[in-house]
C-alpha positions in Angstrom: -19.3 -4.4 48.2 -20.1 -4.4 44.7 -16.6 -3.4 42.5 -15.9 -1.6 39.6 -14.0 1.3 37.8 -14.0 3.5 34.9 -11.3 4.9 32.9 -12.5 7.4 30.5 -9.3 7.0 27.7 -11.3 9.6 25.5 -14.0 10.1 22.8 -16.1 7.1 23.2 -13.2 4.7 24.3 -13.8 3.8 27.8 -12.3 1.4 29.9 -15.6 -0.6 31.9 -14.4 -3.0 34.8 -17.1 -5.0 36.2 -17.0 -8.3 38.2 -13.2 -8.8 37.3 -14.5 -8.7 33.7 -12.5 -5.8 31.3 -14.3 -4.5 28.6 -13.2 -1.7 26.0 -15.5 0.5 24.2 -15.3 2.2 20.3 -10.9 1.7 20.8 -9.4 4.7 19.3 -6.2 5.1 20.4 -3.7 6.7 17.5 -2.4 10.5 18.5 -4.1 11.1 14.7 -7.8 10.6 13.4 -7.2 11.7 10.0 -7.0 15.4 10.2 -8.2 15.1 13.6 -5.2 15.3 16.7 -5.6 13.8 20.0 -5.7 16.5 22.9 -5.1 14.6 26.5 -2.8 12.1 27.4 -2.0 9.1 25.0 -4.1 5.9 26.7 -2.2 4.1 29.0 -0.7 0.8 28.0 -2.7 -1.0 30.7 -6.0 -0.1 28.7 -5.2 -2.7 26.5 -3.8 -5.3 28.4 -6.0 -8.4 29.9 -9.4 -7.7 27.9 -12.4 -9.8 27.6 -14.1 -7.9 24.7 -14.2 -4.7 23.2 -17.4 -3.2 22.1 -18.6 -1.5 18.8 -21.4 0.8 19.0 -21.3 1.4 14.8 -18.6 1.9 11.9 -18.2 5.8 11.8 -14.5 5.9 11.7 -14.5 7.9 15.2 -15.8 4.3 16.8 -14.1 1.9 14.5 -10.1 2.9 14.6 -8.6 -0.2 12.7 -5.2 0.4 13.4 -6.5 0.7 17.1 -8.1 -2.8 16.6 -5.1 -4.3 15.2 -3.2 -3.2 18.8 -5.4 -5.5 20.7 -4.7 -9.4 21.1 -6.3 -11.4 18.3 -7.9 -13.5 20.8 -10.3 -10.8 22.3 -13.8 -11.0 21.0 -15.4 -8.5 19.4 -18.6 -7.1 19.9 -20.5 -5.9 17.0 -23.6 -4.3 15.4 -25.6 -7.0 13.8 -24.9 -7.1 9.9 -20.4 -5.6 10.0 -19.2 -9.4 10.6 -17.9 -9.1 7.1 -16.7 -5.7 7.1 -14.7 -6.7 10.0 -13.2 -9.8 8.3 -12.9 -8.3 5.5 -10.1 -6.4 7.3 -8.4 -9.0 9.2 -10.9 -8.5 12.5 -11.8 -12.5 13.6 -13.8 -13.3 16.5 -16.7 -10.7 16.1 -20.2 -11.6 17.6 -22.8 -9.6 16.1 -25.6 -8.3 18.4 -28.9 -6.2 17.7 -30.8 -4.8 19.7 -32.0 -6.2 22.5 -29.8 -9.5 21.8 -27.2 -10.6 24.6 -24.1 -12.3 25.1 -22.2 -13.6 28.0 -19.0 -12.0 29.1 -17.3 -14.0 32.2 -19.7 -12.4 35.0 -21.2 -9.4 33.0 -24.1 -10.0 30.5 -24.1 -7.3 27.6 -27.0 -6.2 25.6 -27.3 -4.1 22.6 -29.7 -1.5 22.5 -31.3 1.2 20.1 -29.6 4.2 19.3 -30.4 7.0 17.1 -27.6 7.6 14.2 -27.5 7.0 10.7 -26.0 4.1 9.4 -22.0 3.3 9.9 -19.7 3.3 6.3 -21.8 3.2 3.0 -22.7 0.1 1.2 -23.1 -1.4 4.6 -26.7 -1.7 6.2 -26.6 -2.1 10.2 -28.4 -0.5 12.9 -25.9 1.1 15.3 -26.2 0.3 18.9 -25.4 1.0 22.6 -24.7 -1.7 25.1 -25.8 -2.3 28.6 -23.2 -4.0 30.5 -25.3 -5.8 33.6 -23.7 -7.5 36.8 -23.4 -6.3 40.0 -23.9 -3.1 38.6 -25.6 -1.5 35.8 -24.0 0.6 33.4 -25.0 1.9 30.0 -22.9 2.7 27.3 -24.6 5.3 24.8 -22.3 4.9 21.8 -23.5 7.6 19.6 -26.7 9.1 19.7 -29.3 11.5 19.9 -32.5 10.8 22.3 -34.9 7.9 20.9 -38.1 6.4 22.0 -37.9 3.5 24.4 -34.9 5.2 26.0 -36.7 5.6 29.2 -37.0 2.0 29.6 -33.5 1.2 29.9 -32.9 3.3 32.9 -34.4 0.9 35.6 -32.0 0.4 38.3 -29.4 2.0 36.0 -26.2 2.6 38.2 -23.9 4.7 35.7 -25.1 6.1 32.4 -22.1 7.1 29.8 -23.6 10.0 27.5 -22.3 11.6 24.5 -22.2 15.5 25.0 -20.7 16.7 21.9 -18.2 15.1 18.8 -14.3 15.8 17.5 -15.3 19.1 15.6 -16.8 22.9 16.2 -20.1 22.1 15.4 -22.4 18.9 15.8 -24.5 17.4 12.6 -27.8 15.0 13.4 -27.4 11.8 15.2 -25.5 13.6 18.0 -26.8 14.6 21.7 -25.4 18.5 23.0 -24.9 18.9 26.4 -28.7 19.6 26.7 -30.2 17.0 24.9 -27.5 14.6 26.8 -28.8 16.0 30.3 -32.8 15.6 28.9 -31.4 11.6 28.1 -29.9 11.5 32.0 -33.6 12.9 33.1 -34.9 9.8 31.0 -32.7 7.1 32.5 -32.8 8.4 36.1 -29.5 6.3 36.4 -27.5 7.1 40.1 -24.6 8.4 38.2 -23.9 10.2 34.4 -20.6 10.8 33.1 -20.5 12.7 29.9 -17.8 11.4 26.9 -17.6 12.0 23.5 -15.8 15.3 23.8 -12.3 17.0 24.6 -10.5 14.1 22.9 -9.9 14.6 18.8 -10.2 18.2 17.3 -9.2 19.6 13.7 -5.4 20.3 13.8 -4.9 24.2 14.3 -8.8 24.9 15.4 -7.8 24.6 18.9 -6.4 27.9 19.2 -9.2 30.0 17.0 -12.4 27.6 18.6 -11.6 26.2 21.6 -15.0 26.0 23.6 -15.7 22.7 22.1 -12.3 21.0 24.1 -13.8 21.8 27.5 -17.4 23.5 27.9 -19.2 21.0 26.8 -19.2 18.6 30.0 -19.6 21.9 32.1 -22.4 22.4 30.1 -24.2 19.2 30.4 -23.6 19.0 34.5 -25.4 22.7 34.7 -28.7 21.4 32.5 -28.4 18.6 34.6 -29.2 20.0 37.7 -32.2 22.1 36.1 -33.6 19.1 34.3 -32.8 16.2 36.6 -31.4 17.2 39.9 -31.5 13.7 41.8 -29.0 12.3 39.0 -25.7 13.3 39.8 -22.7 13.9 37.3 -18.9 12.8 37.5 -16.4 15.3 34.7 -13.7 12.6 34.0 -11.2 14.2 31.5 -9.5 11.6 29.2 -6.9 9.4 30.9 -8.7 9.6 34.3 -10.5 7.0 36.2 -13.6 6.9 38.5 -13.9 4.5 41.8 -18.1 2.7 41.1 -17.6 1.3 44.7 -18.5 4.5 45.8 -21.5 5.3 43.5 
């Protein structure tokens, strides 16, 4: 039987594990982001432990966590958006292999492709497309990274096994360049994969908003499940709240 497992650690860090190969997505793993304060569990040490590359869907400091990156062995590849070699060894970050879209690379058993996305650009004075990844073996999964619904997204869902959406950001409200849990669930209806977990929510938040706005933490993956089953009831959805894992054996 096919094997694999997710462990959502939170925001758009995911743990993928896929034919014995461990990847780590967008590694943010500090209890600060700036002003912004972890809610959930602190990642487990094993989330960092035995990887064979991490993936960077683009440079918004929410996906690129240096301090995180510094925590990882040296020897772990990096994945990156075509054009931020540089910015990465410009701050001590070796081993990087840029990909755009539609470019490939080999991980151990996996195969992972960049794909589109729809967001602007990552840090200024740096020019590079932002991306998602599909990660292709015995299963299918695709990591969204950041972004909001673009054309050709259709055409990645064939055969899809497990989609990984973006249903809201670290703040009360959400600017362009972002999916809500609507426009997340029209994106699932697209893909038509077997399985959609939403991420990209519940994990950083303003210090003291918590208490005055709090909707933000849980209701938007409640949200994007009920759209789901209006807009594409034969996908079905999986809530993983950061630090906990999901079986793929059994998708």
């Amino acid at each position: 039987m096919p094997s694999g497992r997710i462990v959502y650690v939170g925001h758009a860090t995911v743990l993928i594990e896929l034919d014995r190969v461990r990847l780590l997505t967008d590694p943010v793993l500090g209890p600060w982001l700036g002003f912004l304060r972890r809610h959930g569990p602190a990642p487990a040490v094993e989330v960092t432990e035995r990887l064979d590359a991490i993936l960077i869907s683009h440079l918004h400091r929410d996906h690129v966590d240096l301090r995180s990156l510094r925590r990882i062995a040296p020897e772990v590849p990096v994945i990156v958006p075509a054009g931020t070699r540089a910015f990465f060894e410009r701050h001590g970050i070796g081993g990087t292999i840029e990909l755009a879209p539609r470019q490939s690379h080999r991980v151990g058993a996996v195969t992972v492709t960049a794909t589109a996305a729809a967001h602007d650009i990552g840090r200024r004075g740096i020019e590079a497309d932002p991306v998602g990844y599909l990660i292709e073996g015995t299963r299918r999964v695709y990591f969204a990274g950041d972004t909001d619904i673009f054309d050709g997204m259709a055409a990645l869902g064939e055969g899809l096994d497990l989609a990984l959406l973006p249903v809201w950001g670290w703040g009360p409200n959400l600017g362009p360049g972002h999916m809500n849990p609507e426009r997340a669930a029209r994106a699932a209806a697209l893909l038509a994969p077997r399985l959609a977990v939403p991420i990209h929510w519940g994990t950083f938040y303003p210090a003291g908003l918590a208490r005055l706005r709090p909707r933000p933490l849980t209701g938007p993956p409640r949200e994007f499940a009920a759209r789901l089953r209006d807009l594409a009831p034969t996908v079905e959805s999986e809530i993983l709240t950061p630090g906990s894992s999901l079986d793929l054996r059994g998708s």
